[in-house]
C-alpha positions as CSV (number, residue, x, y, z in Angstrom):
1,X,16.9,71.3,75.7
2,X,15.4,72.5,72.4
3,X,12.9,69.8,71.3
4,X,12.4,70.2,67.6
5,X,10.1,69.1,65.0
6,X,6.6,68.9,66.5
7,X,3.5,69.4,65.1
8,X,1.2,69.0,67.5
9,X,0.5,70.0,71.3
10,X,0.3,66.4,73.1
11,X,3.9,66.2,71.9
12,X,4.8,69.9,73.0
13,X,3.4,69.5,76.4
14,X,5.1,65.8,76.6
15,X,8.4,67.9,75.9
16,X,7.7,70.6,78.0
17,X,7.0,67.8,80.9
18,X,10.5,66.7,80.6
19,X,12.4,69.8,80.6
20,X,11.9,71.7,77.5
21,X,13.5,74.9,77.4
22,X,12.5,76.0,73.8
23,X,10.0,74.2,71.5
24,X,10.5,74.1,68.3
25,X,8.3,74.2,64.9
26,X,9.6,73.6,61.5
27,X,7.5,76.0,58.7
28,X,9.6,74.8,55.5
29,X,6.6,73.4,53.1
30,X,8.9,70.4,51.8
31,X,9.9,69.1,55.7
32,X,7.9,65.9,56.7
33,X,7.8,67.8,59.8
34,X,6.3,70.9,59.1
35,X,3.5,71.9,61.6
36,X,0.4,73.5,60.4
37,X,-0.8,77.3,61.5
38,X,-3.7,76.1,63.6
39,X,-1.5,73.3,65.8
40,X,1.4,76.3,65.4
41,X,-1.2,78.6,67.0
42,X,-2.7,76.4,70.0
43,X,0.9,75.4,70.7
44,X,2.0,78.6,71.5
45,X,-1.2,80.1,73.1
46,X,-1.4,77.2,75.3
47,X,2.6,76.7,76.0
48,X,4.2,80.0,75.7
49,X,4.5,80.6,79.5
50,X,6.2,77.7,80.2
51,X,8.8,77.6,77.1
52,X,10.5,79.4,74.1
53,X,8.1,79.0,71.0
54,X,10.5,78.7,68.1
55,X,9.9,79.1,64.3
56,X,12.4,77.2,62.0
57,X,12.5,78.8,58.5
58,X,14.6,78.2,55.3
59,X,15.3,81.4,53.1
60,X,11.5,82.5,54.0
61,X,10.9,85.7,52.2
62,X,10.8,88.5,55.0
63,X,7.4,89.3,54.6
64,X,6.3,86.3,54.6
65,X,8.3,85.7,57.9
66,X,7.2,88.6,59.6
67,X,3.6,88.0,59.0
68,X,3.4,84.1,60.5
69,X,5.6,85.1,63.4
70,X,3.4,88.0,64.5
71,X,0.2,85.4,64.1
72,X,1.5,82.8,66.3
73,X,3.6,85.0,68.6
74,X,7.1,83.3,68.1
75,X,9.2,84.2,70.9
76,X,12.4,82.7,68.9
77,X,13.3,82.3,65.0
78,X,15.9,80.0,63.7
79,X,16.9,80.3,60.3
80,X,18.7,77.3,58.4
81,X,18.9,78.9,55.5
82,X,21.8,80.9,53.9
83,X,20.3,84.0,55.5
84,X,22.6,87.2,55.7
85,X,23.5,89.0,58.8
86,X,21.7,92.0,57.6
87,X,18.5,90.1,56.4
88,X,18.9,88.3,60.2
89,X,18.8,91.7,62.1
90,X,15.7,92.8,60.3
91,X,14.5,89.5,61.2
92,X,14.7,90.9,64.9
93,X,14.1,94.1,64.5
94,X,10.6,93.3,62.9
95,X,9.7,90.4,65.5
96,X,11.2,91.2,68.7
97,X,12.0,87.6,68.8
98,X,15.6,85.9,69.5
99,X,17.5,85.2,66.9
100,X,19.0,81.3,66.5
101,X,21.5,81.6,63.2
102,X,22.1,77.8,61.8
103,X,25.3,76.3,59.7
104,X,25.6,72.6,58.8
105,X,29.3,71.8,60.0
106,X,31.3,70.1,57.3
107,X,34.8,71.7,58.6
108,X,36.2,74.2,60.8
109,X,36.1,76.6,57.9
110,X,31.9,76.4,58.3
111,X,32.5,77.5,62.1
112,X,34.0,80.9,60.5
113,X,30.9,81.2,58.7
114,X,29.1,82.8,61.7
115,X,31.4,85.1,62.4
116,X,29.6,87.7,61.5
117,X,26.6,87.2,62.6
118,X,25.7,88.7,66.2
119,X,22.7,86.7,67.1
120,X,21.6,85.4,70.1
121,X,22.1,81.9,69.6
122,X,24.2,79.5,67.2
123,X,23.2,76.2,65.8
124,X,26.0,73.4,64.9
125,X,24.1,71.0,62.5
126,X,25.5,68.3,60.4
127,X,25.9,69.1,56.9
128,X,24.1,67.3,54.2
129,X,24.9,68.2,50.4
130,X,20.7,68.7,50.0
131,X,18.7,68.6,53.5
132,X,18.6,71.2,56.0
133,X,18.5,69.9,59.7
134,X,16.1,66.4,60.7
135,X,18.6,63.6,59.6
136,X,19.7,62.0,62.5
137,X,23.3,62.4,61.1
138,X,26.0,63.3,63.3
139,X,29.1,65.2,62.8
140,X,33.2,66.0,64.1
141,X,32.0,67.5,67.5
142,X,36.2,68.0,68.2
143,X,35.6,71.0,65.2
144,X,34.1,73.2,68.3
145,X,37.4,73.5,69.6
146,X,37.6,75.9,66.2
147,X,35.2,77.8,66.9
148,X,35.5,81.6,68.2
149,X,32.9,83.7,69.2
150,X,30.8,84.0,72.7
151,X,28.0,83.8,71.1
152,X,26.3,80.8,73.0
153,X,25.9,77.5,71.1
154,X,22.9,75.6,70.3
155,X,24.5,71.8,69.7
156,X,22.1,69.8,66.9
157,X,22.7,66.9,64.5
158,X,22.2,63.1,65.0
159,X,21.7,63.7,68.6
160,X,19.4,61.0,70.8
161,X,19.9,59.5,74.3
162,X,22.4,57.2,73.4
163,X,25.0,60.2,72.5
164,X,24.0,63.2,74.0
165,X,25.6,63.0,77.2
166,X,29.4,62.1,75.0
167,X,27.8,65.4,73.1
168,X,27.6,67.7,75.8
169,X,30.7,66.6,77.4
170,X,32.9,67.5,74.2
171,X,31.3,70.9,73.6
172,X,30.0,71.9,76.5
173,X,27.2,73.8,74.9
174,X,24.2,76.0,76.0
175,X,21.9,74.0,75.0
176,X,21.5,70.9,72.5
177,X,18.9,70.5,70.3
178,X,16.8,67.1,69.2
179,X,14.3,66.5,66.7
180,X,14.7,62.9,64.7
181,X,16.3,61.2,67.8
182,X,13.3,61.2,69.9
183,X,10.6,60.3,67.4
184,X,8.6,57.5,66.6
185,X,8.3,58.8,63.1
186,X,8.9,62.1,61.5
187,X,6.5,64.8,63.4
188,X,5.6,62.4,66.0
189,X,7.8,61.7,69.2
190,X,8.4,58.7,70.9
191,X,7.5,59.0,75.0
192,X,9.9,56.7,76.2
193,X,12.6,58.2,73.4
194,X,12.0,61.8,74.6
195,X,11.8,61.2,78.6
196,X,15.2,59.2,77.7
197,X,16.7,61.6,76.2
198,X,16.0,64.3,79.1
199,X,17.1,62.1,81.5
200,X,20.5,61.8,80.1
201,X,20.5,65.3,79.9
202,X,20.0,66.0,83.2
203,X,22.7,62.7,84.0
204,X,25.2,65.9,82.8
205,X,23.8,68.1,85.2
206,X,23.4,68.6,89.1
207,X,22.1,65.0,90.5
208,X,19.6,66.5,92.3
209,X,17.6,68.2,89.7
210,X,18.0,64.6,88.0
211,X,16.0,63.2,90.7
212,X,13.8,65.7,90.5
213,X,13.5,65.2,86.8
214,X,13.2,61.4,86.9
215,X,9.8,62.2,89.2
216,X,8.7,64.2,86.5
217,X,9.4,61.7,83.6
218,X,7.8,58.9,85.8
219,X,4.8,60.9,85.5
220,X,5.0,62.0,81.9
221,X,5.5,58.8,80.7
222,X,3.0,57.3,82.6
223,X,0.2,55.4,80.6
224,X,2.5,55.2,77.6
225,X,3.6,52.0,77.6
């Protein structure tokens, strides 16, 4: 799991408690979510040995890129922008970080969009005409079938613990990726939404590391309620 949108590190260790494989911050200055440099900062310093610490961007300016990755120590970057293949390389190249490439899926014709670029990770979002990723919409998870490239897949968009298990048993992805679906509000998670959501996660998974996981949850959501 990719937990997405936090802003803060109660959250990040909540998500990290229930499985998180790669956190992730949102730096784009109009997102409701966007987490600030010092809570950026103690997030990774505190978490980075226990998960991926992953910088969304939107058409950042390289430089500008380079320069907050290095402070915080991003050990991913996904851009959600309309980013190039080239400008996505130097990306790398410059940060030693993995690369997550983004497209909001309309039709199968968006799949072909990534083509090109050999990343290490690609993100299926669902399109919106003006918003990039966060709106709990969901999208035509048959269009994977489209898809071709081994590049392994990130699977975002609309996704909480009501769907995800339907999700991950369509596309089979690496990994699937949740921001507004386990929040209370935008930039704040829910507990019981987030151990929920983890736990029917794992329900797609080997039932013994559910158990295991459940134990786990019991004790992250503990004092919540």
């Amino acid at each position: 799991m990719k937990i997405c949108g936090l802003t803060g590190l109660e959250d990040a260790q909540r998500a990290v408690g229930v499985g998180a494989w790669a956190l992730g911050m949102v730096f784009v200055a109009e997102s409701p979510r966007r987490c600030e440099l010092p809570e950026a900062e103690l997030i990774a310093r505190t978490l980075r040995r226990r998960a991926e610490i992953c910088g969304v961007f939107v058409n950042e300016p390289l430089d500008d890129l380079t320069e907050l990755a290095d402070a915080i120590g991003l050990t991913m970057i996904q851009l959600h922008g309309d980013e190039g293949p080239a400008y996505c390389d130097e990306v790398r190249r410059r940060t030693g970080a993995k690369i997550i490439k983004a497209v909001r899926v309309h039709s199968g014709a968006d799949l072909r969009l990534l083509a090109p670029y050999h990343v290490d990770f690609h993100l299926l979002d669902a399109h919106h005409p003006t918003l990039r990723g966060g709106t709990g919409e969901t999208w035509d998870w048959e269009l994977v079938a489209q898809r071709r490239s081994k590049v392994p897949l990130i699977l975002s968009g609309g996704l909480h613990p009501e769907n995800v298990e339907a999700a991950i048993a369509t596309v089979y992805p690496y990994a699937v990726d949740v921001a507004s679906g386990t929040e209370a509000e935008p930039g704040r998670k829910d507990p019981q939404r987030l151990a929920d959501f983890a736990a029917a996660v794992a329900r797609t998974g080997d039932p013994e590391a559910e158990e295991d996981l459940e134990a786990v949850i019991a004790e992250v959501t503990e004092g919540t309620e």
